[in-house]
N, CA, C, O and CB atoms as a CASP TS submission, in Angstrom:
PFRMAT TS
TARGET T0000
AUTHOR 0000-0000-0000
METHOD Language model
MODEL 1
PARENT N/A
ATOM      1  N   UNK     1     -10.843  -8.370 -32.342  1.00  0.00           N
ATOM      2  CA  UNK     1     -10.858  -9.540 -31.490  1.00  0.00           C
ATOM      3  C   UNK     1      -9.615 -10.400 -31.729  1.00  0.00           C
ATOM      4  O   UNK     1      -9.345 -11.234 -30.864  1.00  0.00           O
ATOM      5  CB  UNK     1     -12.128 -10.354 -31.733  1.00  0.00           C
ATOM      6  N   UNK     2      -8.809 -10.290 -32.830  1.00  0.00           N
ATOM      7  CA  UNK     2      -8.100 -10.957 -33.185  1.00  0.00           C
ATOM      8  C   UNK     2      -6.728 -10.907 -32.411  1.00  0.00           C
ATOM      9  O   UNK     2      -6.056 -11.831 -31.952  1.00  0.00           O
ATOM     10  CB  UNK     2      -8.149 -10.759 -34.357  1.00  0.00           C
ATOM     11  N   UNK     3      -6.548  -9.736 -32.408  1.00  0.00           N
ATOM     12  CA  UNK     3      -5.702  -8.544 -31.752  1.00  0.00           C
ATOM     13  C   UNK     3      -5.288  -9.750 -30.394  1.00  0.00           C
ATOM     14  O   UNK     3      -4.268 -10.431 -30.286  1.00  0.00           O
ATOM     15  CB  UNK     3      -6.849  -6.703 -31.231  1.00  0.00           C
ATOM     16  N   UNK     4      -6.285  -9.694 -29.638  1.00  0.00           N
ATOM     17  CA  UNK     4      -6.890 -10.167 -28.346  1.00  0.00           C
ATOM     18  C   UNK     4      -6.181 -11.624 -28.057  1.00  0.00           C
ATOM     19  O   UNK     4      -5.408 -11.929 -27.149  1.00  0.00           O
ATOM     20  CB  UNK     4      -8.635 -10.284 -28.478  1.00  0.00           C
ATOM     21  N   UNK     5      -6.591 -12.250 -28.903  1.00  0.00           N
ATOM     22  CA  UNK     5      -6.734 -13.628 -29.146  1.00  0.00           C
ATOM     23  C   UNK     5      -5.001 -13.104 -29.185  1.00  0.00           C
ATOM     24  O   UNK     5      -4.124 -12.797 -28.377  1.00  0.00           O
ATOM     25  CB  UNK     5      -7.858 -14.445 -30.610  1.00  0.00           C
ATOM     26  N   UNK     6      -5.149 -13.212 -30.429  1.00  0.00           N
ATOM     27  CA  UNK     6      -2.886 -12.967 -30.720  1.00  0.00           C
ATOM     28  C   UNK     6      -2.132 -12.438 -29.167  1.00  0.00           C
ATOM     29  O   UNK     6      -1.027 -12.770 -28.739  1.00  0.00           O
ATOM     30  CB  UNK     6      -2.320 -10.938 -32.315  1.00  0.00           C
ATOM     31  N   UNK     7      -2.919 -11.722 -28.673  1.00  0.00           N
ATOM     32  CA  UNK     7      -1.763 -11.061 -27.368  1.00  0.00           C
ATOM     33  C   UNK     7      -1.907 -12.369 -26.224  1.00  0.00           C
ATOM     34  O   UNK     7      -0.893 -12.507 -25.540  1.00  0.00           O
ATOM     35  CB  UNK     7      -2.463  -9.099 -26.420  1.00  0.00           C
ATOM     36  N   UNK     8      -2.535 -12.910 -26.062  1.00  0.00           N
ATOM     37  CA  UNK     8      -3.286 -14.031 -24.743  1.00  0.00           C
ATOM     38  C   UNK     8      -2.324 -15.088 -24.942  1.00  0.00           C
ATOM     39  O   UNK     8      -1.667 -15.604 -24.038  1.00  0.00           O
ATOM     40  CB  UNK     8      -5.175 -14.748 -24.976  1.00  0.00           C
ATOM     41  N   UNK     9      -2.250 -15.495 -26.607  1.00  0.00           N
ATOM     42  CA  UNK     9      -1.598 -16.861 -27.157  1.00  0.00           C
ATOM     43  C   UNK     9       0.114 -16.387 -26.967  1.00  0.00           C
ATOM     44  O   UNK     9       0.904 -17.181 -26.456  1.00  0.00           O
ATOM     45  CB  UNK     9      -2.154 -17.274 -29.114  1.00  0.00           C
ATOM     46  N   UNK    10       0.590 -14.912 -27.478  1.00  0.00           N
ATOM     47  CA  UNK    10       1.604 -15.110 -27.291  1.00  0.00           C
ATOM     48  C   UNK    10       1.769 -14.476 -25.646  1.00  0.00           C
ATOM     49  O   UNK    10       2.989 -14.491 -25.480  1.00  0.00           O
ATOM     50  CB  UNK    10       2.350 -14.612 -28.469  1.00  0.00           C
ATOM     51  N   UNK    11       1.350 -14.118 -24.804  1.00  0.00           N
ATOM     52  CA  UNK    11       1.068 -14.116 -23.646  1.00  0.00           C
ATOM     53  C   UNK    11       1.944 -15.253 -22.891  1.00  0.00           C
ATOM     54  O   UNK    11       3.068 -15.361 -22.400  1.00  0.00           O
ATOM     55  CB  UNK    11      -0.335 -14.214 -23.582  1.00  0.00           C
ATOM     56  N   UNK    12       0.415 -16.286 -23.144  1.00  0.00           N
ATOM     57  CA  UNK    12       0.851 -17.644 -22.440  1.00  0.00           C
ATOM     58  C   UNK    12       2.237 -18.537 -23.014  1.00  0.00           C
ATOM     59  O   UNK    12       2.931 -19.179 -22.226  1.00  0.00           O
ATOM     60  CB  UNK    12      -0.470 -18.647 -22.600  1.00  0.00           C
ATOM     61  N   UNK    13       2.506 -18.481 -24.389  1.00  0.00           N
ATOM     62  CA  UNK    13       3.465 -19.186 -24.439  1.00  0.00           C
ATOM     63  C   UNK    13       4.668 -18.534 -24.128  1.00  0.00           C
ATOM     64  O   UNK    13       5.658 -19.264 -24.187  1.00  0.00           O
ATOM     65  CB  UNK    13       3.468 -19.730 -25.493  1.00  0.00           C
ATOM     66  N   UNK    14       4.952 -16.795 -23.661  1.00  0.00           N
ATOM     67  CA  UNK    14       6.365 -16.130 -23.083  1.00  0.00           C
ATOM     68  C   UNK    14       6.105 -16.681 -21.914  1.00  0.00           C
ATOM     69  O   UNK    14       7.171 -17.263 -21.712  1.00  0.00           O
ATOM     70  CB  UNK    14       6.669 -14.405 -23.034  1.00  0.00           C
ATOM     71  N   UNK    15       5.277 -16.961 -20.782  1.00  0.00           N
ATOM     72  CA  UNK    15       5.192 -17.513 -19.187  1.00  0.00           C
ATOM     73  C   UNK    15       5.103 -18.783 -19.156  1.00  0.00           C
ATOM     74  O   UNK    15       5.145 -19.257 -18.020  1.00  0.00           O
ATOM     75  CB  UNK    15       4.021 -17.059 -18.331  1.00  0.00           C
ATOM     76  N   UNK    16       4.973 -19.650 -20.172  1.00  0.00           N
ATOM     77  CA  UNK    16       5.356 -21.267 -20.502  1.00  0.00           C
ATOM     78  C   UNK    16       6.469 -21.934 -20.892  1.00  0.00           C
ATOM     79  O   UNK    16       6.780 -23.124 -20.897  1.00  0.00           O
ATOM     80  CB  UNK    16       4.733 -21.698 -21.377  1.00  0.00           C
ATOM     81  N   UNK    17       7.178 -20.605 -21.322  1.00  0.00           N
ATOM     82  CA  UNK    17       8.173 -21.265 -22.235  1.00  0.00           C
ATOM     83  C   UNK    17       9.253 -20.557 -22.170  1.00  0.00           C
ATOM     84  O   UNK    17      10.246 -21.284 -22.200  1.00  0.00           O
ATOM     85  CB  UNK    17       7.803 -21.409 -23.614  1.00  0.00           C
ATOM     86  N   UNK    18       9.560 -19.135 -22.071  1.00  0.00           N
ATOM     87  CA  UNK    18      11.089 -18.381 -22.201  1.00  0.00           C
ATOM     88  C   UNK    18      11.018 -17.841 -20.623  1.00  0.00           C
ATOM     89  O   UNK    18      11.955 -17.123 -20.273  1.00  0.00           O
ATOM     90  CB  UNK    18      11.261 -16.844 -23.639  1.00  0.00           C
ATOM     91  N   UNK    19       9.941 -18.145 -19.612  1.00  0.00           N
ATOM     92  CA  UNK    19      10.253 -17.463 -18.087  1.00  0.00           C
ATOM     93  C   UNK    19      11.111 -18.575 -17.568  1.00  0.00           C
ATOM     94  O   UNK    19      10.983 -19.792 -17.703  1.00  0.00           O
ATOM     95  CB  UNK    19       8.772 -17.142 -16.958  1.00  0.00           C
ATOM     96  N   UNK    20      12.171 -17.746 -16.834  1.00  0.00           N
ATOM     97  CA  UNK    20      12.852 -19.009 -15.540  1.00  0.00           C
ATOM     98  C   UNK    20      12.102 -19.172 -14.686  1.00  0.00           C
ATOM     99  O   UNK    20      12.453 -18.267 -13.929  1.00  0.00           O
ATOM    100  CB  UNK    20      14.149 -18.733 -14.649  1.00  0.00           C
ATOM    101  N   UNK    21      11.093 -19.782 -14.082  1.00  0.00           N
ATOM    102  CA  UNK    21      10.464 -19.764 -12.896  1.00  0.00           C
ATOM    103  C   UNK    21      11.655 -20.648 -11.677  1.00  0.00           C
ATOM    104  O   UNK    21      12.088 -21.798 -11.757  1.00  0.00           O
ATOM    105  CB  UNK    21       8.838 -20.545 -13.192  1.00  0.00           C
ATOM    106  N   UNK    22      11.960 -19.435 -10.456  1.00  0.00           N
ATOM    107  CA  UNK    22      12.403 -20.308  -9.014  1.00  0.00           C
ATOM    108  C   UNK    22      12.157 -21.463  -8.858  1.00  0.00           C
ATOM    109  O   UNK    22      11.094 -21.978  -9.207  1.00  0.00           O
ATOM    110  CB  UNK    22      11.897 -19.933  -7.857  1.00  0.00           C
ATOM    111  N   UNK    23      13.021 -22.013  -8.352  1.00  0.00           N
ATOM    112  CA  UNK    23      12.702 -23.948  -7.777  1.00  0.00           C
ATOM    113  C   UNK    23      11.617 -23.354  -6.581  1.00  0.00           C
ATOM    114  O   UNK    23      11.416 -22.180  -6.272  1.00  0.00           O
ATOM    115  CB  UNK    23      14.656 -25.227  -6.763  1.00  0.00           C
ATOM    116  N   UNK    24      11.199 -24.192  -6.207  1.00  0.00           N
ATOM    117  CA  UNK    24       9.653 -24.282  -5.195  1.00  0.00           C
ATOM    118  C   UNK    24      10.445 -24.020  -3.681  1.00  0.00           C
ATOM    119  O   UNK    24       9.883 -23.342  -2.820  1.00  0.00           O
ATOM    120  CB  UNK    24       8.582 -26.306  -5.244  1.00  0.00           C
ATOM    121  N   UNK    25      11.990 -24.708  -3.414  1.00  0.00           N
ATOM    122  CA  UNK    25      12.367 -23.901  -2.038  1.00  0.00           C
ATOM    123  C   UNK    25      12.663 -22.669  -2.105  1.00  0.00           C
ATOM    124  O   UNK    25      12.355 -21.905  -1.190  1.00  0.00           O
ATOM    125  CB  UNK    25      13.442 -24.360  -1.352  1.00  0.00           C
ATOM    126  N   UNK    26      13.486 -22.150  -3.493  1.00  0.00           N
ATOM    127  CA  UNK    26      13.741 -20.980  -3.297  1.00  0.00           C
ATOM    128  C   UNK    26      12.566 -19.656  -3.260  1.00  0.00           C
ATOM    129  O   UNK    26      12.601 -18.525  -2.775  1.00  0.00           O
ATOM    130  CB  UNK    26      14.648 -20.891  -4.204  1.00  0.00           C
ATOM    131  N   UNK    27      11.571 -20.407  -4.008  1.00  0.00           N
ATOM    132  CA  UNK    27       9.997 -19.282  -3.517  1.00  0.00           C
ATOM    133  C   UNK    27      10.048 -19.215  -2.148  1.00  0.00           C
ATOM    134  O   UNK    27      10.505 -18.228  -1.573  1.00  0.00           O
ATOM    135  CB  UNK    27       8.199 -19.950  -3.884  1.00  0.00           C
ATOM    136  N   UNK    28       9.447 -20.563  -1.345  1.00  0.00           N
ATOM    137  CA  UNK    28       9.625 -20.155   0.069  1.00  0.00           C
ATOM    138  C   UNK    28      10.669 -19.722   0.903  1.00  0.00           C
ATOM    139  O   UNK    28      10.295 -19.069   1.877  1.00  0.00           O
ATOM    140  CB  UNK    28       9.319 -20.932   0.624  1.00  0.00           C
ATOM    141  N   UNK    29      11.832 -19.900   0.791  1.00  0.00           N
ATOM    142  CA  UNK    29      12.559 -19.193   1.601  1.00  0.00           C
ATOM    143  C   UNK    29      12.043 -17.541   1.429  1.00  0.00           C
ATOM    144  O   UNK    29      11.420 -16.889   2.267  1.00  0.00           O
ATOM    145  CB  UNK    29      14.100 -19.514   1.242  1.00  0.00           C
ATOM    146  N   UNK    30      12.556 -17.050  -0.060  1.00  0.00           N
ATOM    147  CA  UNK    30      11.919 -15.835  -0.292  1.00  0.00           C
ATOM    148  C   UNK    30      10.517 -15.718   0.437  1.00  0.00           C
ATOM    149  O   UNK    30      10.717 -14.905   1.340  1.00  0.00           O
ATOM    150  CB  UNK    30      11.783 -15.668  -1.766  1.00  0.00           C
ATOM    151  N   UNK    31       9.210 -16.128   0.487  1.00  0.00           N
ATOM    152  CA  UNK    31       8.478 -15.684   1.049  1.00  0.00           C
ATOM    153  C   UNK    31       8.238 -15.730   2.728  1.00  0.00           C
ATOM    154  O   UNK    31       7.378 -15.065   3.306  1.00  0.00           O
ATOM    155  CB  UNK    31       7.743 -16.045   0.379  1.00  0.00           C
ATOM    156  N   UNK    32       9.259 -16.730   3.430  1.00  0.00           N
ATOM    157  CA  UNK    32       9.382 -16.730   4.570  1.00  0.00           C
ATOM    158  C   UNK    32      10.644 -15.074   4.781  1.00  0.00           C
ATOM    159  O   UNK    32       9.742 -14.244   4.898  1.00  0.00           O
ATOM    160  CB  UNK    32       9.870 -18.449   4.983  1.00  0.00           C
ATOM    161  N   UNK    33      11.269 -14.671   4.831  1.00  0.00           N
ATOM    162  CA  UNK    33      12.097 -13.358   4.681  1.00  0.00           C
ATOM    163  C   UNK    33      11.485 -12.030   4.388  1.00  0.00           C
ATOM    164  O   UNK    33      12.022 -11.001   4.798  1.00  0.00           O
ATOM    165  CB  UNK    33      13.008 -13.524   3.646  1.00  0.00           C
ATOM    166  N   UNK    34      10.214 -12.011   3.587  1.00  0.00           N
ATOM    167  CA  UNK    34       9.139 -11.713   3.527  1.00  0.00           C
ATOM    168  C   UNK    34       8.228 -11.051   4.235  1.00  0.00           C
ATOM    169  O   UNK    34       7.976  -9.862   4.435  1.00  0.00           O
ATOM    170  CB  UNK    34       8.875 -12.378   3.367  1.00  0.00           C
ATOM    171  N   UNK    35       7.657 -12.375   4.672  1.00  0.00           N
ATOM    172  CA  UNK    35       6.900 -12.530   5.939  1.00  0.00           C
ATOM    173  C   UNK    35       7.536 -11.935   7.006  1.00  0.00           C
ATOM    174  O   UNK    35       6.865 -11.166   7.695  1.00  0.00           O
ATOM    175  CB  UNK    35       6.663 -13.880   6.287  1.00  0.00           C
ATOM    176  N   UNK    36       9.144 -12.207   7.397  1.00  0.00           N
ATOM    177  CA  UNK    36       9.367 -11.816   8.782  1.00  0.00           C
ATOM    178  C   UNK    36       9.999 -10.315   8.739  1.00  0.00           C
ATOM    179  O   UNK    36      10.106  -9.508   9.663  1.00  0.00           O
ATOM    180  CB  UNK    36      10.372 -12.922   9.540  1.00  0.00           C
ATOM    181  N   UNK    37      10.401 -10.193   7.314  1.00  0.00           N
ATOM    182  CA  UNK    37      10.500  -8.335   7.268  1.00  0.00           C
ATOM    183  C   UNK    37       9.548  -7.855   7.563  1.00  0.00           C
ATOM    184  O   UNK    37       9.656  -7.000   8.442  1.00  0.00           O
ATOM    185  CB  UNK    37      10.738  -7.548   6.026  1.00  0.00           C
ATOM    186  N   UNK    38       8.158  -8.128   7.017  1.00  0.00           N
ATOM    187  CA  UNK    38       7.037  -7.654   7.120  1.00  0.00           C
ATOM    188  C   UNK    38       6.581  -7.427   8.163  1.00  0.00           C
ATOM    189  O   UNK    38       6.134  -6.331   8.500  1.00  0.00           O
ATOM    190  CB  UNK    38       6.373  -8.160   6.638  1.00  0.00           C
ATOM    191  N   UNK    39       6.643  -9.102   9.305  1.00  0.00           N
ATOM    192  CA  UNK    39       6.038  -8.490  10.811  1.00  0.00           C
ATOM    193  C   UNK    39       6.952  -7.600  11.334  1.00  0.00           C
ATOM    194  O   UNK    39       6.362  -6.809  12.070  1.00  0.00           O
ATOM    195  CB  UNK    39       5.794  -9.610  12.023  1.00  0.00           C
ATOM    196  N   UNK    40       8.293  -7.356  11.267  1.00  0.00           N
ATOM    197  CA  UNK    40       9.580  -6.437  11.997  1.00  0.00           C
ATOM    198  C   UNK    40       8.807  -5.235  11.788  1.00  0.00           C
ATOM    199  O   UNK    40       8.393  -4.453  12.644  1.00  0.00           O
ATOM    200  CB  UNK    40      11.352  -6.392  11.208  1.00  0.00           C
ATOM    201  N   UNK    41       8.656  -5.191  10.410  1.00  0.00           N
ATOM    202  CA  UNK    41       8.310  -3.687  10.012  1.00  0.00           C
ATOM    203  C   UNK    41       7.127  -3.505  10.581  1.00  0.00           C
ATOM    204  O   UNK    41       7.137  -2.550  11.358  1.00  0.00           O
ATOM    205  CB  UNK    41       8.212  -3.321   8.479  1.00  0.00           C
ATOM    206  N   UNK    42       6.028  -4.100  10.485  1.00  0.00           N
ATOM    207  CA  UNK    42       4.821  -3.734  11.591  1.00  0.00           C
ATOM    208  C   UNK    42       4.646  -3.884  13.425  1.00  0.00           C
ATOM    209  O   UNK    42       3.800  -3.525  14.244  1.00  0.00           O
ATOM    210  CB  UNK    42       3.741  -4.621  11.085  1.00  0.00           C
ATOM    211  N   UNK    43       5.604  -4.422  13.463  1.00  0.00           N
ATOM    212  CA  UNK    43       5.905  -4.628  14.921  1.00  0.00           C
ATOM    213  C   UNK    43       6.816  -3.039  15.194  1.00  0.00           C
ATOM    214  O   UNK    43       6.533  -2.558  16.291  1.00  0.00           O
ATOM    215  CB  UNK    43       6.966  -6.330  15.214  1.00  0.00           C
ATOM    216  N   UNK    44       7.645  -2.352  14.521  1.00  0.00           N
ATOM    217  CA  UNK    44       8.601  -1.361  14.505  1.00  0.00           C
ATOM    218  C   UNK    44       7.461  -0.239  14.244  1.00  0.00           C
ATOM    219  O   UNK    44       7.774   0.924  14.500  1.00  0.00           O
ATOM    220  CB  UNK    44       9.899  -1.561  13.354  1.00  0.00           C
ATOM    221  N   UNK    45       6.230  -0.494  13.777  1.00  0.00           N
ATOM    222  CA  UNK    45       5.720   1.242  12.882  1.00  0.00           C
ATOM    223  C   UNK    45       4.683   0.871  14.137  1.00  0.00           C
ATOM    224  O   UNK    45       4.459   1.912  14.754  1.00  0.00           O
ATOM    225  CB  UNK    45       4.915   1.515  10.534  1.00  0.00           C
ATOM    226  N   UNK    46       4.106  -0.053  14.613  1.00  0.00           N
ATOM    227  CA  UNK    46       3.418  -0.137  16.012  1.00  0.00           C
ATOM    228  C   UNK    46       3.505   0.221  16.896  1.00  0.00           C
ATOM    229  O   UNK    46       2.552   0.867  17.331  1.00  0.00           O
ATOM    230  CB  UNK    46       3.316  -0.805  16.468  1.00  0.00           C
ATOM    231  N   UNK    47       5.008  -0.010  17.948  1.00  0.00           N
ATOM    232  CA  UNK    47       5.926   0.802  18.265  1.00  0.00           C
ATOM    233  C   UNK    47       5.577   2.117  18.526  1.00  0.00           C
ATOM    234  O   UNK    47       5.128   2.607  19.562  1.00  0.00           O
ATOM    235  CB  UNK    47       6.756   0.757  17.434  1.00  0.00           C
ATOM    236  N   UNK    48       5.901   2.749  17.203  1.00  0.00           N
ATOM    237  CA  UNK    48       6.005   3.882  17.255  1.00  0.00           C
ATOM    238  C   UNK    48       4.715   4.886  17.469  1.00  0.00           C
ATOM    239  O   UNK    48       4.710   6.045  17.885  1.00  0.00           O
ATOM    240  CB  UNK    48       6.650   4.035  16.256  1.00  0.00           C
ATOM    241  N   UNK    49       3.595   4.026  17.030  1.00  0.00           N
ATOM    242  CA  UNK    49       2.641   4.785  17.178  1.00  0.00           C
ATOM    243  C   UNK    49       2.200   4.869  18.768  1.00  0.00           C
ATOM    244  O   UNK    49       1.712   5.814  19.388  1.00  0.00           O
ATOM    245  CB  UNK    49       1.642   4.326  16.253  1.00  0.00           C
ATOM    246  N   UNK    50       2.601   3.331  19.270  1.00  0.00           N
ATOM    247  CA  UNK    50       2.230   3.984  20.327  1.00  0.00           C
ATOM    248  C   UNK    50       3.145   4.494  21.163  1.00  0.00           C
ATOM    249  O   UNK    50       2.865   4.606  22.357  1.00  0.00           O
ATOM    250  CB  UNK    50       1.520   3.335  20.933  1.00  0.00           C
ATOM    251  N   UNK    51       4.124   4.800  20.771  1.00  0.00           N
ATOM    252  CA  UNK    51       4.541   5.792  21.245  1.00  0.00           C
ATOM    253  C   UNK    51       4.689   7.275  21.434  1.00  0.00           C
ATOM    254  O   UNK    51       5.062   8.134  22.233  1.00  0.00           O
ATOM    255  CB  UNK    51       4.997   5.558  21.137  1.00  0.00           C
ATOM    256  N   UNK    52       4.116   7.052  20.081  1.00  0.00           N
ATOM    257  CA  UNK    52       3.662   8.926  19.881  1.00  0.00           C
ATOM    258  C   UNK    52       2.320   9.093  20.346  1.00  0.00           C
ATOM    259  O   UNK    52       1.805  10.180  20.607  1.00  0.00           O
ATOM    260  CB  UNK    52       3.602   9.621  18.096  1.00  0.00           C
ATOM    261  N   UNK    53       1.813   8.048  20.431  1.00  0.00           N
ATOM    262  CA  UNK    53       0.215   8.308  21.460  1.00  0.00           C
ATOM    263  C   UNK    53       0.689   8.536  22.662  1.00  0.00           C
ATOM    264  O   UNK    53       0.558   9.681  23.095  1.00  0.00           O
ATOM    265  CB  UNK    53      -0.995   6.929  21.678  1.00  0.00           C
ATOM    266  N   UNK    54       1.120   7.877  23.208  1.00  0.00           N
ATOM    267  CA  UNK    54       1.438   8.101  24.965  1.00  0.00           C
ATOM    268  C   UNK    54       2.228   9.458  25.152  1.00  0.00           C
ATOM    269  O   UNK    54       2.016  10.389  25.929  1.00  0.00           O
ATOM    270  CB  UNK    54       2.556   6.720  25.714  1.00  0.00           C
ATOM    271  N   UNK    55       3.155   9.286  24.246  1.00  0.00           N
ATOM    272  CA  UNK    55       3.829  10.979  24.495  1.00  0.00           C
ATOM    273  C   UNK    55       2.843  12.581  24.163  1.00  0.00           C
ATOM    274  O   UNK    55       3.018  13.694  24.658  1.00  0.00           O
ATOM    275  CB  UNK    55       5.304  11.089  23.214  1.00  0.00           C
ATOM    276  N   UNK    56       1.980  12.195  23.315  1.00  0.00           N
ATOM    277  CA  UNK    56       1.251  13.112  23.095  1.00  0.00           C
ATOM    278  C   UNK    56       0.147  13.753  23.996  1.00  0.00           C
ATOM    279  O   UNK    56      -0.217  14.905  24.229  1.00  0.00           O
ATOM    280  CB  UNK    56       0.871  12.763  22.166  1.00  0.00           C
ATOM    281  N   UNK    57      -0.352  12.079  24.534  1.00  0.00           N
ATOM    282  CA  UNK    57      -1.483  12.188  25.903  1.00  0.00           C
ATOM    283  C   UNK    57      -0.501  12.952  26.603  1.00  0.00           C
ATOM    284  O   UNK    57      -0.976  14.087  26.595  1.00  0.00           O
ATOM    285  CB  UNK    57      -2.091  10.592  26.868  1.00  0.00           C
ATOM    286  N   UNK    58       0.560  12.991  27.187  1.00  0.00           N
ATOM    287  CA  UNK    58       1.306  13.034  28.409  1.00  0.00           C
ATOM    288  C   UNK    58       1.465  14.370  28.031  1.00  0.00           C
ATOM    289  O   UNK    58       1.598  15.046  29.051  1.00  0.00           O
ATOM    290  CB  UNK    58       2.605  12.060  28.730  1.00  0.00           C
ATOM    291  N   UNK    59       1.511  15.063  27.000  1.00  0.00           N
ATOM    292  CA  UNK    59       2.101  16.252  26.614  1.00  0.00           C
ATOM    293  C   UNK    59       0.953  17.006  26.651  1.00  0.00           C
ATOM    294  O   UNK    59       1.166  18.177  26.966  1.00  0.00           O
ATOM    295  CB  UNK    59       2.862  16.273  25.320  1.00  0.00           C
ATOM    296  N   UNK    60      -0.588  16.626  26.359  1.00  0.00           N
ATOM    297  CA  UNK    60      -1.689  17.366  26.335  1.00  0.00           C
ATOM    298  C   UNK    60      -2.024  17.657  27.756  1.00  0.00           C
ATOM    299  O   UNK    60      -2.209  18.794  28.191  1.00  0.00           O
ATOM    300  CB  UNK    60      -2.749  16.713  25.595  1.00  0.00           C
ATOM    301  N   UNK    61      -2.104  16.374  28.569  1.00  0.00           N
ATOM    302  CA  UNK    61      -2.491  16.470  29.695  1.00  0.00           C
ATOM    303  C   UNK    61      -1.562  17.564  30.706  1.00  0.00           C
ATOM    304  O   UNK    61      -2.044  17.722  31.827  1.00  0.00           O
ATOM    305  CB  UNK    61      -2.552  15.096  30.087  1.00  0.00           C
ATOM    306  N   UNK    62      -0.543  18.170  30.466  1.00  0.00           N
ATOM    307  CA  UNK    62      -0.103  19.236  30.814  1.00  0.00           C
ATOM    308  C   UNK    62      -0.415  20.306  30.714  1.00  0.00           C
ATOM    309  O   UNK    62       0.153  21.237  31.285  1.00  0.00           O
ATOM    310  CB  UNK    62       0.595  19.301  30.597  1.00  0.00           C
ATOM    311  N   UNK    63      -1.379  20.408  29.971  1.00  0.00           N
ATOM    312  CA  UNK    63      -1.884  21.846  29.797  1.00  0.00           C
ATOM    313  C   UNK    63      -3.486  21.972  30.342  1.00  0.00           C
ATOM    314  O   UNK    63      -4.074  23.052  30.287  1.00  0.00           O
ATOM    315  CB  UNK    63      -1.775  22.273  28.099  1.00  0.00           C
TER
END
């Protein structure tokens, strides 16, 4: 248990004390850049699916 206790204590004081934490704009900018990679990329893999749906209907329905 001790073990435990020792890893938690020096745990919290490496993320209290020797981390740089970002200033609070530079988090959000980062998470706004984020965010809008994120919708691109799901707006782009959306896209595509439906595009490979429609081409596929169109390709079945030929036969």
């Amino acid at each position: 248990m001790e073990k435990i206790t020792s890893f938690f204590k020096a745990s919290w004081e490496e993320i209290t004390q020797h981390v740089t934490w970002p200033p609070f704009g530079e988090l959000q900018s980062n998470t706004t850049l984020v965010l809008v990679g994120s919708l691109i990329f799901a707006f782009v893999v959306g896209l595509m699916d439906f595009l490979f749906e429609n081409v596929l209907n169109l390709f079945y329905q030929t036969f």
